[in-house]
C-alpha beads as a LAMMPS data file, in Angstrom:
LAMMPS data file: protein, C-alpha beads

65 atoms
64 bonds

1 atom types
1 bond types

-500.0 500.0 xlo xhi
-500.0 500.0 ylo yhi
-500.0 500.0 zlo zhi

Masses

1 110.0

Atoms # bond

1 1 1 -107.755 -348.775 -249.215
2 1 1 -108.140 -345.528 -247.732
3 1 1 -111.361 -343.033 -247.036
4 1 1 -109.485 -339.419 -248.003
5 1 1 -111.140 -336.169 -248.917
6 1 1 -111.429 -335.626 -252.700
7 1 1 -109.823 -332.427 -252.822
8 1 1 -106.411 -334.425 -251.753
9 1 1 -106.746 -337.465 -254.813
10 1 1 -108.816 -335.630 -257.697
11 1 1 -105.108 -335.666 -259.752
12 1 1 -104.507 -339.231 -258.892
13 1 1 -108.351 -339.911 -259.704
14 1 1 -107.817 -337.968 -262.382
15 1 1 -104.628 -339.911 -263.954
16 1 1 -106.036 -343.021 -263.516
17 1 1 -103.341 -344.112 -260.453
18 1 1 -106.537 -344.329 -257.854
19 1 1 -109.839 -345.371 -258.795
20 1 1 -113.308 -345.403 -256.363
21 1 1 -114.809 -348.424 -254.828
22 1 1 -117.574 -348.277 -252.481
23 1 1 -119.190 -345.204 -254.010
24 1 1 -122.096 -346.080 -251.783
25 1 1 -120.173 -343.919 -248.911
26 1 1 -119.307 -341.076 -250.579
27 1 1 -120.501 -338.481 -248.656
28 1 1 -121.212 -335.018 -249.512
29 1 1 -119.684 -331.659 -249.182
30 1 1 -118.615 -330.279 -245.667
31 1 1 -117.344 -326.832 -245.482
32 1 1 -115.455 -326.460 -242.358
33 1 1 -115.173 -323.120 -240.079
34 1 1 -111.745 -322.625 -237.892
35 1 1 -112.242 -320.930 -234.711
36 1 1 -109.090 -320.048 -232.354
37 1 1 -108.636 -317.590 -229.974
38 1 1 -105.121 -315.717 -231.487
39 1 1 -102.779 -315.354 -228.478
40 1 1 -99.340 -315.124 -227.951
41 1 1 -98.487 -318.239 -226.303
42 1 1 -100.049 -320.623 -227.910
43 1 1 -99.376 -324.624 -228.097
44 1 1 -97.572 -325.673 -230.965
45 1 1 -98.976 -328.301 -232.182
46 1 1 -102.283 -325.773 -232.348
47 1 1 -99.869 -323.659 -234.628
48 1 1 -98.719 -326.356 -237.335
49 1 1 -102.826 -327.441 -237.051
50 1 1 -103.664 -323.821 -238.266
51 1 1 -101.099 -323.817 -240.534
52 1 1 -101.868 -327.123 -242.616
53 1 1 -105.629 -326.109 -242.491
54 1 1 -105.117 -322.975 -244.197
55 1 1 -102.924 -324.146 -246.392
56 1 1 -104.417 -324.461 -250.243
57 1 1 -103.586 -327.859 -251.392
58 1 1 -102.478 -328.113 -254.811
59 1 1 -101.579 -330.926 -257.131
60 1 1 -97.646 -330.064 -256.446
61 1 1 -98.941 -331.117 -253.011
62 1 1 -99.564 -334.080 -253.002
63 1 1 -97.012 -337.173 -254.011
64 1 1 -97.479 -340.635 -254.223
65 1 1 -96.345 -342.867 -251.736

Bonds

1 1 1 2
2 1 2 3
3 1 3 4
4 1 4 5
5 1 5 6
6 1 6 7
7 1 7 8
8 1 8 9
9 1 9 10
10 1 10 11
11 1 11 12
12 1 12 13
13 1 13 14
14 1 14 15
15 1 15 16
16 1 16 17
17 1 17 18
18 1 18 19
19 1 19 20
20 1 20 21
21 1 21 22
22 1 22 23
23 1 23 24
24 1 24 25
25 1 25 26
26 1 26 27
27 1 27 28
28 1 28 29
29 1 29 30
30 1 30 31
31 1 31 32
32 1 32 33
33 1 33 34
34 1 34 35
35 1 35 36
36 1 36 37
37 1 37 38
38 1 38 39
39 1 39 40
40 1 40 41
41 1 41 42
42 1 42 43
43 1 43 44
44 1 44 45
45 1 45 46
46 1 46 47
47 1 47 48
48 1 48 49
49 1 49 50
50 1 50 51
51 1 51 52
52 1 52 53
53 1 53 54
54 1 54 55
55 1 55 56
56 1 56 57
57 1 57 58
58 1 58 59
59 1 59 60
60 1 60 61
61 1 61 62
62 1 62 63
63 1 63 64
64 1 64 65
């Protein structure tokens, strides 16, 4: 049982491998804004951050476990 954005299981949703319980909690919508100040040294873990959260996810993406 996990809570996870829709975005990341619509294909498994989709296929029939993952199905919703509790659809109670299902929240709406958030659209999220990322705000960094671009510098030259930054941390690197604030790099691969930036990186996955502008990254499109696609269905190639994602893989079951």
């Amino acid at each position: 049982m996990a809570r996870l954005p829709r975005f990341m299981v619509k294909s498994f949703l989709d296929s029939g491998q993952l199905m919703t319980i509790f659809t109670e909690f299902i929240t709406p919508f958030l659209e999220v804004s990322l705000v960094y100040a671009q510098a030259r040294l930054t941390n690197p873990v604030l790099n691969a951050f930036i990186l996955l959260s502008t990254v499109p996810v696609t269905k190639n993406t994602l893989t079951p476990c």
